[in-house]
C-alpha positions as CSV (number, residue, x, y, z in Angstrom):
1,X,-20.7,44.2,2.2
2,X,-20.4,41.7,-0.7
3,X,-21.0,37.7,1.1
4,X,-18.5,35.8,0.4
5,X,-20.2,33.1,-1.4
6,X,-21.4,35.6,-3.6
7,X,-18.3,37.1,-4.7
8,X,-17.1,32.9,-4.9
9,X,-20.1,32.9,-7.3
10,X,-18.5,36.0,-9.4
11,X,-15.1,34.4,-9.1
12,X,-16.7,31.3,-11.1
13,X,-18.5,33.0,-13.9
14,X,-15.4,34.7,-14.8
15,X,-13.6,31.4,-14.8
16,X,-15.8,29.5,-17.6
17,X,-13.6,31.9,-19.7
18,X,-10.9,29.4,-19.8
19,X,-12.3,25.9,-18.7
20,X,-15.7,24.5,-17.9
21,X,-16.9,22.9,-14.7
22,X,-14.0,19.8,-14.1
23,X,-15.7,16.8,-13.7
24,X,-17.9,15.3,-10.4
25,X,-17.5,11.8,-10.6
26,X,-19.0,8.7,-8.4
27,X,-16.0,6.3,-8.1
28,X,-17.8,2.6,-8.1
29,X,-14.7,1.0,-7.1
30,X,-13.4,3.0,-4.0
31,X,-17.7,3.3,-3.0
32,X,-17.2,0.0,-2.6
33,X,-14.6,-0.3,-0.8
34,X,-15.9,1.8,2.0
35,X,-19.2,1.2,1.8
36,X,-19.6,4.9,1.7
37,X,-20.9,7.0,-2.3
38,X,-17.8,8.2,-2.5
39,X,-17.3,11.0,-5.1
40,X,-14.3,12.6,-6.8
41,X,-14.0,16.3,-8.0
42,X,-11.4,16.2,-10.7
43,X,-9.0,18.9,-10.2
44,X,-6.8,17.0,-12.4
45,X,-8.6,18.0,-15.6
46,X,-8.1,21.1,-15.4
47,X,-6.0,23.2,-18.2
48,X,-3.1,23.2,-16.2
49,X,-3.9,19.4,-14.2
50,X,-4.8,21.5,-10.9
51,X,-6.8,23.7,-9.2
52,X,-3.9,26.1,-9.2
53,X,-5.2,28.0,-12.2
54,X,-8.2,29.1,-10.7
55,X,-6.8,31.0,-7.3
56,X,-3.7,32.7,-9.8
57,X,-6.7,33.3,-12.3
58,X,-9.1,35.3,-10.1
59,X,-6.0,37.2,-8.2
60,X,-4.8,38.2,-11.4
61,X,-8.2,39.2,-12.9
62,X,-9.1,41.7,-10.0
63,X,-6.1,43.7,-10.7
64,X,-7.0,45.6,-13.4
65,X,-8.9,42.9,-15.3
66,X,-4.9,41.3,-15.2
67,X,-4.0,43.3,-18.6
68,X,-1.9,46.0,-16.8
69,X,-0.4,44.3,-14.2
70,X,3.3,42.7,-13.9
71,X,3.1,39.4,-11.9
72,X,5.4,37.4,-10.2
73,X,5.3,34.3,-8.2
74,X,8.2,31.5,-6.8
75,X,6.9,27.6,-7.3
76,X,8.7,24.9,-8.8
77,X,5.3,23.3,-9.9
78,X,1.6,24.0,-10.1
79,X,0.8,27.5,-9.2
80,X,3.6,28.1,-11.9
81,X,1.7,26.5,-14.3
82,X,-1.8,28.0,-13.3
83,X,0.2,31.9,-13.1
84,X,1.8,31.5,-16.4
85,X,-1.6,30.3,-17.8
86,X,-3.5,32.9,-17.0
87,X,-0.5,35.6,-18.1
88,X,-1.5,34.4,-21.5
89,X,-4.6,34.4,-21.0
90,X,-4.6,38.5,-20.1
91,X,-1.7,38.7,-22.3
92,X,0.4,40.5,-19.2
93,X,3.7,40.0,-17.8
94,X,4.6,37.5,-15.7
95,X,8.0,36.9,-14.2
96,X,7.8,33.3,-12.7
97,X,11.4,32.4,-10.6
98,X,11.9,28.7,-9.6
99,X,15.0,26.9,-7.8
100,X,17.8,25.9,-10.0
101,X,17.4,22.0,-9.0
102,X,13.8,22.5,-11.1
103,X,13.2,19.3,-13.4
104,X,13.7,20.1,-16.9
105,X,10.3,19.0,-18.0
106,X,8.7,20.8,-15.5
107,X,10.3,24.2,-16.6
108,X,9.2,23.1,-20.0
109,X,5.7,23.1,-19.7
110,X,5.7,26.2,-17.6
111,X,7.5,27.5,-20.7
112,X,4.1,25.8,-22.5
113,X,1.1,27.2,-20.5
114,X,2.8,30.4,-20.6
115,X,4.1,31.1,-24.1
116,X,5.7,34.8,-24.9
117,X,4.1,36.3,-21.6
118,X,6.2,34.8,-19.1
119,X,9.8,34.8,-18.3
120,X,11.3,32.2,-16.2
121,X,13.9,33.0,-13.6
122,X,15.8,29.8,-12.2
123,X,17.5,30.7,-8.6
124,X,18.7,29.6,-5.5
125,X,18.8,25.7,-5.3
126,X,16.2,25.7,-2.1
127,X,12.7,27.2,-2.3
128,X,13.6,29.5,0.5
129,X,16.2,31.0,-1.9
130,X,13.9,31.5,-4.6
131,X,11.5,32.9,-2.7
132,X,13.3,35.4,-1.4
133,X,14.7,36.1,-4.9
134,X,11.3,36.6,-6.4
135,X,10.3,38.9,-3.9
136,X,13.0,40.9,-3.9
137,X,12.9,41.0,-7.5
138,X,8.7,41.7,-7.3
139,X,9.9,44.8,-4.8
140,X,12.6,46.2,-7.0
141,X,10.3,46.1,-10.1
142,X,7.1,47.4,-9.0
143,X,4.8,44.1,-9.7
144,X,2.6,42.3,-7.8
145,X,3.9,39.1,-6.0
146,X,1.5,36.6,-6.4
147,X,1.4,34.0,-3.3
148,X,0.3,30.4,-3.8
149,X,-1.7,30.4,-0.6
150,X,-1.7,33.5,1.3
151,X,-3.8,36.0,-0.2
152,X,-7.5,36.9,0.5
153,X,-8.2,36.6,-3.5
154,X,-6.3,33.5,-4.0
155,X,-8.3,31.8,-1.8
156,X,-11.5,33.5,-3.1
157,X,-10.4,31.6,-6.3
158,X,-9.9,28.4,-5.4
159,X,-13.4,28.4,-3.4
160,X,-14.8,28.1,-7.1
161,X,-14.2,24.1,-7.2
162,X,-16.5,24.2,-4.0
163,X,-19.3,25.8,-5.6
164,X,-18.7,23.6,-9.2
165,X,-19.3,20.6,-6.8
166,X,-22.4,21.8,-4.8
167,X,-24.0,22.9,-8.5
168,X,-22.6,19.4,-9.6
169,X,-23.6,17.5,-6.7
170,X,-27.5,19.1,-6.6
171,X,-27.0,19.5,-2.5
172,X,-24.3,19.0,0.4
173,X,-22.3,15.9,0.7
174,X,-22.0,14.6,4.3
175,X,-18.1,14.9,4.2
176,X,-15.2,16.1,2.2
177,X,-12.0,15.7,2.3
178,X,-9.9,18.3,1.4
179,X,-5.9,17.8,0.9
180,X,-3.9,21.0,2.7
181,X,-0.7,22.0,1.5
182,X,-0.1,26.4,2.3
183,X,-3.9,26.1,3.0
184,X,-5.1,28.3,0.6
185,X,-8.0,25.6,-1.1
186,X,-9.2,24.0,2.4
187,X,-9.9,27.9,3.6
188,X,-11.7,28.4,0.7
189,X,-13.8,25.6,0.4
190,X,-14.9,25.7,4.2
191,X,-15.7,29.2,4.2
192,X,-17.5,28.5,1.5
193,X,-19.2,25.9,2.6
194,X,-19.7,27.4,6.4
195,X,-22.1,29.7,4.0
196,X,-23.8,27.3,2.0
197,X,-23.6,23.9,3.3
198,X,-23.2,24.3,6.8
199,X,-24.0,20.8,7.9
200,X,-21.2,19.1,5.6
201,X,-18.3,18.0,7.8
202,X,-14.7,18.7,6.3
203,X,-11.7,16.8,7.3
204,X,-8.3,17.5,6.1
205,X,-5.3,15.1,4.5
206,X,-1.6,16.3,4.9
207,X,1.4,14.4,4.3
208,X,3.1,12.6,7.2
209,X,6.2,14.9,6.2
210,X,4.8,17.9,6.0
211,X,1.8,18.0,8.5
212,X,1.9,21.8,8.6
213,X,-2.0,22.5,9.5
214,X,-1.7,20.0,12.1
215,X,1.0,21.4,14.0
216,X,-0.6,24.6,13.6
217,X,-3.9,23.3,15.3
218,X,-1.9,22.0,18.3
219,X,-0.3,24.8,18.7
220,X,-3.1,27.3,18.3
221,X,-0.7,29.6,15.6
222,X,1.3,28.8,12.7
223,X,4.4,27.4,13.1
224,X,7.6,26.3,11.0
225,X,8.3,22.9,10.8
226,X,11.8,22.4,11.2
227,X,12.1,20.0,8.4
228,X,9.9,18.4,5.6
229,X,9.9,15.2,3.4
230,X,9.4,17.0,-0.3
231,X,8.1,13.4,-1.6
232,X,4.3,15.0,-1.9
233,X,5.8,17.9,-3.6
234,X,2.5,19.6,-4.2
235,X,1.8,19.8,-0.3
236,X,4.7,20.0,1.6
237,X,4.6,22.9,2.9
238,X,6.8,24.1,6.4
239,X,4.6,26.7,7.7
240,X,0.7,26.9,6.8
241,X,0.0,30.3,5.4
242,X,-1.8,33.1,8.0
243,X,-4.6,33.6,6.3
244,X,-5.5,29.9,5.8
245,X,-4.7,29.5,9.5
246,X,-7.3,32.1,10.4
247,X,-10.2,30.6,8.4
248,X,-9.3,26.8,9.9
249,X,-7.9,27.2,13.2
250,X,-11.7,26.9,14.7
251,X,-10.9,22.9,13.4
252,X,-9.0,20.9,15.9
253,X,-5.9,18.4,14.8
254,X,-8.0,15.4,15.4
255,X,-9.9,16.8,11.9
256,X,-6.8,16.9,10.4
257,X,-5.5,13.1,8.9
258,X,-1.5,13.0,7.9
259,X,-0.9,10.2,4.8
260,X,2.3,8.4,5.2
261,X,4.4,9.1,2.0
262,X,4.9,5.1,1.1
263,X,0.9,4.7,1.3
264,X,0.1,7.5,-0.5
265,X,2.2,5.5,-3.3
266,X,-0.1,2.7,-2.7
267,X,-3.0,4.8,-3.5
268,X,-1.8,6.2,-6.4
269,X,-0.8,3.1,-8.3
270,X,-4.5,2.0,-7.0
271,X,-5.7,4.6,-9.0
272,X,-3.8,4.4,-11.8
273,X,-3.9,-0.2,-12.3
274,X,-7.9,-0.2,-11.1
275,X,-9.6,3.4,-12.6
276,X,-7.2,4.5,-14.5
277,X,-6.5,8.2,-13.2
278,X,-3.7,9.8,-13.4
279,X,-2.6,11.4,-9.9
280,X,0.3,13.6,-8.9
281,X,1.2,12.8,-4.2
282,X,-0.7,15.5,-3.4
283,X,-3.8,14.7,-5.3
284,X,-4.0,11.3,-4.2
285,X,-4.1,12.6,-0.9
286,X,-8.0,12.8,0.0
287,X,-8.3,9.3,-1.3
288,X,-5.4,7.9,0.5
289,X,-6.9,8.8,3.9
290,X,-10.3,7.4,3.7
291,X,-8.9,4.1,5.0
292,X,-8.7,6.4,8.1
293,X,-12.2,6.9,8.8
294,X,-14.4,4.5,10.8
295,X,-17.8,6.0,10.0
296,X,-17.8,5.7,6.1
297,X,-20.6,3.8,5.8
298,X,-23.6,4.9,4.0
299,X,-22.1,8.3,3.7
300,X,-22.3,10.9,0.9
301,X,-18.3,11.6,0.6
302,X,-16.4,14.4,-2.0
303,X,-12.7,13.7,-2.0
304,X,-11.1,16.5,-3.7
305,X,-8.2,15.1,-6.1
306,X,-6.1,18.5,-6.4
307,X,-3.7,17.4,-9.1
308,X,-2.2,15.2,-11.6
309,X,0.8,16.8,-12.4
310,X,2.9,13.1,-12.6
311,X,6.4,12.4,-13.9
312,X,5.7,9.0,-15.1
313,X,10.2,9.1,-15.0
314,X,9.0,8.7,-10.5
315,X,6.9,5.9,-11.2
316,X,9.4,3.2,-10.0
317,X,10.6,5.2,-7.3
318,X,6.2,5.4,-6.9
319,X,6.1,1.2,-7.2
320,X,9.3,0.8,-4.9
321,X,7.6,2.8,-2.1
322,X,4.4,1.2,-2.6
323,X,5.9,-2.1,-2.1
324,X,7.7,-1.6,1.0
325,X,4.5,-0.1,2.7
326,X,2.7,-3.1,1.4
327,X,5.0,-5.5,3.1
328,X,5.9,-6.3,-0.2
329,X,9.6,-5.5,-0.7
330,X,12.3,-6.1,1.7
331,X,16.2,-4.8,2.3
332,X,18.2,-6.7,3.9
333,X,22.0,-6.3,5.5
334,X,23.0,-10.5,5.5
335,X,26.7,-11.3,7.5
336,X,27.3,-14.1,5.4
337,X,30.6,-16.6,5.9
338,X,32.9,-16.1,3.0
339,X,33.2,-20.0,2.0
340,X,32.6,-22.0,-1.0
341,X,28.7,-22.6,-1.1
342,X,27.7,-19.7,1.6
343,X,25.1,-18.6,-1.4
344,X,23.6,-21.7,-2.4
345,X,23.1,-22.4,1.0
346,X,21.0,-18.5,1.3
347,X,19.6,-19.3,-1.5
348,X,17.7,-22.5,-0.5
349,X,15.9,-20.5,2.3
350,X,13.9,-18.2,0.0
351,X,10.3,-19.3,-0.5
352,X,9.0,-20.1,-3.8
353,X,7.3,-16.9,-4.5
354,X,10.4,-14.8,-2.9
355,X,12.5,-13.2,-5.3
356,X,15.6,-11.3,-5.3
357,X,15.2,-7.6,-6.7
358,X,18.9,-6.4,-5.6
359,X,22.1,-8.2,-4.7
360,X,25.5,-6.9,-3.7
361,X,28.2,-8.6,-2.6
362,X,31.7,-7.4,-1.9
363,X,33.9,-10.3,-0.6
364,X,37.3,-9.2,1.6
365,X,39.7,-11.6,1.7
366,X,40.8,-10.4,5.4
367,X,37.5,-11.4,6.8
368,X,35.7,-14.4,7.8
369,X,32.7,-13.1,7.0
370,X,30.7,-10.5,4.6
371,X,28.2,-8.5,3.7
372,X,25.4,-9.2,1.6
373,X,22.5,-6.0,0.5
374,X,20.1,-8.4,-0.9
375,X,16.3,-7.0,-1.8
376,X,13.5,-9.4,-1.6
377,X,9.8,-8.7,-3.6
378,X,7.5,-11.4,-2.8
379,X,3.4,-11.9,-3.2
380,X,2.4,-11.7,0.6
381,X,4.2,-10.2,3.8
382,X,3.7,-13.4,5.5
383,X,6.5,-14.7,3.3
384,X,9.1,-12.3,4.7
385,X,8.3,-13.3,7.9
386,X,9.0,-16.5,7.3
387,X,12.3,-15.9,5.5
388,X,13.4,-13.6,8.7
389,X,12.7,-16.9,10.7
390,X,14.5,-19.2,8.2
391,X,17.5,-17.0,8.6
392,X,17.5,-17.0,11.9
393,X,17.1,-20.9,12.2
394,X,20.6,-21.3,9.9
395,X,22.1,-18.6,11.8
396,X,22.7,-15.9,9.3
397,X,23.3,-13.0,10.6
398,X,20.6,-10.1,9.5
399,X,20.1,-6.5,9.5
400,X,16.7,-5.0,8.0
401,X,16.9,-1.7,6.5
402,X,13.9,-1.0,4.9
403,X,12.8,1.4,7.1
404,X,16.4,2.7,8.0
405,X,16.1,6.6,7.1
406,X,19.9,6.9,6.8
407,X,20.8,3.5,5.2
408,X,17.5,3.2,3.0
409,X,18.4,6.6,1.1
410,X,22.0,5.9,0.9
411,X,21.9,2.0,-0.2
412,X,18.6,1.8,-1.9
């Protein structure tokens, strides 16, 4: 029977028919930072600006070279875009469904990648619905479905960056860090690697709202989550796929690091200001939980940057976040008494670098006193602390919401 690695190796030389190696880079900046060589494998250059292409490109080639088949798939982003890719590529059908709440743009340049090939379905206005949808539809019509995650081939294909980056890297790193979404690209990679680089550790980023692996790991089987924050759109996934599970579940949880959504907006615009790259939540993941490891130093360390699918229309929502987690940004709730010169006398308790972002005042006439939303950006987090302190020296009243799940998303 055919190795895996080998077959990996097949997998790749098939794939140089649409895209050479994506780039291996050393990253100065973030090396020194952690004192570590830290290198990035650019899954953001690829054709599609993820590694998506190459699991939906190797499924789709091993079913009847992918000319005869009829494929379909549910996604609202990036294995759309690598599936209706590589339907033009093979010039076969491909039937791609994806919620009706799907950005514009993003149906657009699935629309792109795909050309005359594909036909885009929109249904349901959850995933759940459109995934039941396409599969019904994929049933009723004879075609293949074409999983993001959980299929032995997909996997097979996206085990190709794995072996770009050992060719790339001339030997094993000491580490990488792989981000986990269905699972599909961390089983790959470590299989690969339990072939060929046995001695490099692997460690795994998930988002804080969508830690599906984890959970899996505690548990010792996949399991649903019973809710998920969609910010990292690229990984959060409920449920880790069963395949995946079975090629990580001899990992534990404490291998398995979960990103906080506002950092990984940190990261991102770290990126983006200081190197200039380009990353989508997901593939800043790797790099945004580096900060998590003590034992950097001196290491050889591949973070795997999966995507940079962006909507530069999210970068304030990307900034905002960013902020807050940085200490940055502040809401505030004031109870302020509804006289003559109640402002000015607010006002002369901000610090000089304190500035006011947001202001909302509704004044009842039936009340003594009212309330105030009032954001604050200053330079250093120290200054908000000693704003809370002025405020509670003059006696005004204060609520902070920043963090307030319910109040943050409804007033913010």
């Amino acid at each position: 029977m055919e190795n895996f690695a080998a077959s990996v190796r097949q997998a790749e030389i098939a794939l140089r028919d649409l895209f050479e190696p994506t780039p291996l880079q050393k990253n100065d900046h973030l090396s020194a930072k952690y004192g570590a060589e830290i290198w990035l494998k650019r899954e953001d250059l690829t054709p599609v600006r993820s590694y998506k292409l190459r699991g939906a490109f190797n499924a789709m080639r091993k079913i009847s070279g992918g000319a005869k088949g009829h494929f379909v798939c549910a996604s609202a982003g990036n294995h759309a875009q690598g599936m209706a890719y590589a339907c033009r590529h093979f010039g076969t059908k491909g039937t791609i469904f994806m919620p009706v709440t799907t950005p514009k743009q993003k149906i657009d340049k699935t629309r792109i990648f795909g050309g005359d090939a594909i036909e885009i379905v929109l249904a349901g206005d959850y995933f759940d619905q459109t995934l039941a949808a396409a599969q019904d539809f994929a049933r009723a019509q004879r075609a293949t479905f074409l999983s993001p995650f959980d299929d032995a081939d997909i996997i097979e294909g996206q085990a190709t960056v794995g072996l770009e980056l050992l060719d790339q890297l001339g030997g094993a790193p000491d580490l990488i860090i792989l981000p986990v979404g269905g699972g599909g690209l961390a089983a790959g990679v470590t299989r690969l690697f339990g072939e060929l680089a046995p001695r490099t550790r692997a460690e795994f980023a998930e988002p804080e709202g969508g830690a599906s692996l984890r959970e899996a790991l505690q548990s010792g089987a996949p399991v649903t989550l019973p809710s998920v924050d969609n910010f990292v759109d690229g990984a959060a996934v409920a449920r880790i796929g069963d395949l995946p599970f079975r090629a990580l579940s001899h990992f534990t949880a404490n291998d398995v690091h979960t990103a906080p959504e506002d950092r990984i907006c940190a990261t991102m615009l770290e990126m983006l200001n200081i190197e200039g790259i380009v990353l989508e939540p997901a593939g800043a993941l790797a790099i945004d939980v580096l900060r998590d490891m003590p034992d950097l130093a001196g290491k050889r360390v591949v973070c795997l940057c999966s995507g940079g699918n962006f909507d530069f229309e999210r970068l304030p929502e990307v900034k905002e976040r960013a902020q807050r987690f940085s200490g940055l940004k502040q809401y505030f709730i004031l109870r302020m008494p509804q006289r003559p010169g109640a402002l000015r006398d607010f006002l002369q308790l901000l610090g000089p670098e304190d500035d006011i972002a947001r202001f909302e005042y509704l004044k009842k006439s039936a009340r003594n006193f009212g309330s105030v939303l009032i954001g604050i950006e200053t330079t250093a987090p120290e200054n908000l602390d000693r704003l809370r302190e002025r405020l509670e020296a003059a006696g005004i009243g204060y609520r902070d919401i920043t963090r307030d799940p319910v109040l943050a998303e409804f007033l913010i």
